[in-house]
N, C-alpha and C positions, 0 to 999 in steps of 0.2 A: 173810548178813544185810545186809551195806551194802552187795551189790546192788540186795536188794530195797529198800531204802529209795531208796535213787537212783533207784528204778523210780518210787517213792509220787512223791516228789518232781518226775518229769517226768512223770507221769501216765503210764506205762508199762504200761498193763492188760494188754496181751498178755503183758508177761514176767513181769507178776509174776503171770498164771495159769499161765504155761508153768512156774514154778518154783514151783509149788504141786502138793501129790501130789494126784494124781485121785482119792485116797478120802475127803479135806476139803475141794478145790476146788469154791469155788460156781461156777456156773453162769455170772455176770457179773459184773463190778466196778461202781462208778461211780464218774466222775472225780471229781475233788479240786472242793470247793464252789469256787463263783468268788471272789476275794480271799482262801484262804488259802494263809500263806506257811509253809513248815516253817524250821526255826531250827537244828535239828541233832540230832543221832544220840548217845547216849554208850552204847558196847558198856560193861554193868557186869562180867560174864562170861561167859564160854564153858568150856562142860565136855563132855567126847567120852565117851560111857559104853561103847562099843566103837566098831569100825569103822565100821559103819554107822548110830548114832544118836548126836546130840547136842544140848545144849541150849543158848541162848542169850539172857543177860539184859539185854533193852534197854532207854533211857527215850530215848523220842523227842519232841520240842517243837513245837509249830504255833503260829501265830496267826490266828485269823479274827476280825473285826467289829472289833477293837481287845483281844480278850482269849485268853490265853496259855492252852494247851492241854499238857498232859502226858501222854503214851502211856507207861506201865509194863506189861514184859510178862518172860512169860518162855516163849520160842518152841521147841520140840522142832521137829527136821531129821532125815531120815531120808535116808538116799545108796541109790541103787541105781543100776545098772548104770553108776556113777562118777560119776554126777551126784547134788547135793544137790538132796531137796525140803524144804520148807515142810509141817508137819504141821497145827501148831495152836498155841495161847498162850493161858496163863494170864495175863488183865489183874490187877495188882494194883493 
């Protein structure tokens, strides 16, 4: 999860499609609008339901044009052949 965020943050499209699973990976990203700044990351939890799947509750913060942004989500990860993907996320 705070890969992928370090990815948003540097505008990192390749990785964060590379670490997204091919069966909810779109097609293309688009960069980050011009002037916004992310603020930071707070992991609220993480829960592993077996080996291979887990979930992950973040609130992540931006700012763009002078107004403050809040990302709530809570992201399922799936691992296969050792690697974690990115499935999908519930915004709340």
């Amino acid at each position: 999860m705070r890969s992928r965020y370090s990815a948003f943050v540097l505008d990192q499209l390749d990785y964060l499609l590379a670490t997204w699973h091919p069966t909810t990976r779109p097609a293309s990203l688009e960069p980050n609008e011009p002037g916004l700044r992310w603020l930071g990351l707070d992991v609220k939890r993480h829960a592993q339901q077996d080996a291979d799947h887990a979930t992950v509750e973040f609130v992540a913060r931006s700012k763009l044009g002078g107004r403050a942004h809040r990302l709530h989500e809570v992201s399922r990860f799936v691992r296969e052949d050792g690697r974690w993907f990115y499935l999908d996320g519930e915004v709340s």
